[in-house]
N, C-alpha and C positions, 0 to 999 in steps of 0.2 A: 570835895571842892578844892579848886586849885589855889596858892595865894600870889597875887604878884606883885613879882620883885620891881615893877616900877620900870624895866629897863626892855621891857617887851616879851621876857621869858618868866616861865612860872614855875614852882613848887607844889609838892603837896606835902603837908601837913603832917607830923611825924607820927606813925602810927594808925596811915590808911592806906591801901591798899593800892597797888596799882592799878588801875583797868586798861586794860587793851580794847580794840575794838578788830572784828572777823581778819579785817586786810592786815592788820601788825603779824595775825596769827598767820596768816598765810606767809606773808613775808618771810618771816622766822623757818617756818616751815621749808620754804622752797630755799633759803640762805642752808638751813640744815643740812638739806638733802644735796645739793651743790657740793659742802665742804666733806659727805661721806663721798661723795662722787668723784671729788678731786683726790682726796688721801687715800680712798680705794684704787683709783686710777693709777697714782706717783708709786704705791709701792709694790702694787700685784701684778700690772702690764713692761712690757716692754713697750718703747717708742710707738711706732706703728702702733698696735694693737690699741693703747693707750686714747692715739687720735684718733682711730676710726671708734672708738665707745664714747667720746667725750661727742665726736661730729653725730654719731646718732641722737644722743639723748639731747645736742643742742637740735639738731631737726624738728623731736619730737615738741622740743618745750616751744622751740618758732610756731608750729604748729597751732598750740594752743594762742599766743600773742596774735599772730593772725584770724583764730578764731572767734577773737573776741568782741573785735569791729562788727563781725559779722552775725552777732547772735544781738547782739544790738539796734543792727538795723533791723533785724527781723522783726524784736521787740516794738519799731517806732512805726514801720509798714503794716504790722499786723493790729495795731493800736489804731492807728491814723492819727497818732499826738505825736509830736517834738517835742 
């Protein structure tokens, strides 16, 4: 349980655990793989080579951001709920 500071932000209590929820983990996860992507990229690529691995993998990740609107609506049309 969290305790609060009174001032709009909270605590927890010494000696409990953090919890995360699914999206922090993913978060982290994709923050991860970005900063192996980028210090892979800075010290094993020349210029060129560099941006064209960085412009693939941001294609690919656009990819999914635009895929996401879309599996959604699928979700609401194959429902017939909003």
């Amino acid at each position: 349980p969290l305790i609060d500071n009174g001032d709009g932000s909270a605590i927890l209590p010494s000696g409990d655990d953090l919890v995360t929820v699914p999206v922090e983990r993913l978060l982290l996860q994709v923050t991860c793989f970005w900063a192996v992507v980028i210090v892979g990229v800075t010290f094993t690529l020349h210029a060129h080579a560099a941006a064209a691995a960085v412009g693939v993998i941001v294609n690919v990740n656009l990819i999914f951001f635009y895929a996401a609107p879309l599996q959604t609506m699928k979700h609401v049309i194959s429902s017939q709920n909003s």
